[in-house]
C-alpha positions in Angstrom: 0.0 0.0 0.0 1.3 3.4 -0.8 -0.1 6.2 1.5 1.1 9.4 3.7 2.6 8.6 6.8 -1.0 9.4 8.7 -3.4 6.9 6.6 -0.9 4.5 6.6 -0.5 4.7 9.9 -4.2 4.8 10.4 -4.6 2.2 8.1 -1.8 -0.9 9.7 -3.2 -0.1 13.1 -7.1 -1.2 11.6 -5.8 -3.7 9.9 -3.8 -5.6 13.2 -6.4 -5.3 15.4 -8.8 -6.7 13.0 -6.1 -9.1 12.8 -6.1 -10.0 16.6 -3.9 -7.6 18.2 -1.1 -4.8 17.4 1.7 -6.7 18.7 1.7 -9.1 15.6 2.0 -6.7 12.3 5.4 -5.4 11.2 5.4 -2.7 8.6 8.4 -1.5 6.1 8.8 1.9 4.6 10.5 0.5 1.5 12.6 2.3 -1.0 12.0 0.3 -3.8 14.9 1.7 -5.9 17.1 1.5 -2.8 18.2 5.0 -3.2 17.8 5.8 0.1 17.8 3.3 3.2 14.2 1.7 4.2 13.0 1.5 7.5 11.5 -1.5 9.3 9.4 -1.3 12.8 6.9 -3.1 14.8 3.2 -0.9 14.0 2.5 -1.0 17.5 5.1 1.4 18.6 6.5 1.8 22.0 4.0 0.8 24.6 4.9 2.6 27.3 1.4 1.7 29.2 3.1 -2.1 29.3 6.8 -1.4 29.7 8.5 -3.9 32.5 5.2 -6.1 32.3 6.5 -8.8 30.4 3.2 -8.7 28.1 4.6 -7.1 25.2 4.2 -9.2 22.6 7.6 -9.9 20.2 5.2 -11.5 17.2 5.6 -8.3 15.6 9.2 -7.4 16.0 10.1 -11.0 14.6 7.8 -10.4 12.1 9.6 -6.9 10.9 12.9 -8.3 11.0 11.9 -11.0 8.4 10.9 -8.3 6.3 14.3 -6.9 6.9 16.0 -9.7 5.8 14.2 -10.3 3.2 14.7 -7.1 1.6 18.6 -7.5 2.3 18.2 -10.6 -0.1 18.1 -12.8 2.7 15.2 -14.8 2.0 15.9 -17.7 3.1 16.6 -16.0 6.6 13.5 -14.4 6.6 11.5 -17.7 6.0 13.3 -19.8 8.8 12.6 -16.7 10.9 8.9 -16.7 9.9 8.2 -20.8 10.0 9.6 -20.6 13.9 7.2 -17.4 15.1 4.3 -19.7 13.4 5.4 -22.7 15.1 5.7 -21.2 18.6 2.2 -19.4 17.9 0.9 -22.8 16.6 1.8 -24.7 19.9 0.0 -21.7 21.8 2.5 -20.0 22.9 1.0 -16.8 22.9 0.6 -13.5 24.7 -2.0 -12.0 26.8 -3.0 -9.9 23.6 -3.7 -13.0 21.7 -5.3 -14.9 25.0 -2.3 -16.6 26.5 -0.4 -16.7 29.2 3.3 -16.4 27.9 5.4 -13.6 28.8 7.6 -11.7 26.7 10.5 -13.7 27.3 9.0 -16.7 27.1 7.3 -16.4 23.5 11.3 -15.2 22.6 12.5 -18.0 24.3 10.5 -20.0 22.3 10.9 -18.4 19.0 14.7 -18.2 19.8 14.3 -22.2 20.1 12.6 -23.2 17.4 14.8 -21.4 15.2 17.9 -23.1 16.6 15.8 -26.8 16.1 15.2 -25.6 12.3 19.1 -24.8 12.1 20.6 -28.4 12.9 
């Protein structure tokens, strides 16, 4: 989607929480042409209503750090990155946004784990 920094903003935060929750959606401002460097960052911004809770959900930081990587022609990267976070979420390992129990760490934890089982 191309759109000023306002609708787009309005726009990714509708379209996560119709999603389930704002801690899963990454976004990209992309310089197609790469003239000048892109930007990737969790929509969800800093959340400073949760900080030290350990309920922030990481979904969407994984998430924008696939994109990343696979914008730096690191696809493959990107997709073992991407197959872990829906592995973990698959085994419910989910935070209190999404109606678990796990706490920040643990859904990393998990992520971090998965990804290390996918690299053997």
């Amino acid at each position: 989607m191309v759109a000023t920094n306002l609708h787009a903003d309005i726009l990714s935060d509708l379209a996560a929480a119709l999603a389930g929750s704002l801690g899963i959606a990454p976004t990209g401002n992309i310089d197609p042409e790469r003239r000048s460097p892109s930007m990737f960052e969790p929509i969800h911004g800093s959340a400073f209503d949760i900080t030290g809770k350990g309920i922030a959900n990481p979904v969407a930081s994984f998430w924008t750090g696939a994109m990343m990587l696979e914008h730096l022609g690191e696809k493959p990267a990107a997709d073992l990155l991407m197959r872990a976070v829906e592995q973990v979420c698959a085994a419910g390992i989910l935070s209190p946004d999404l109606g678990g129990t796990a706490t920040t760490k643990e859904v990393t934890k998990a992520v971090v784990e998965a990804v290390r089982g996918m690299n053997r």
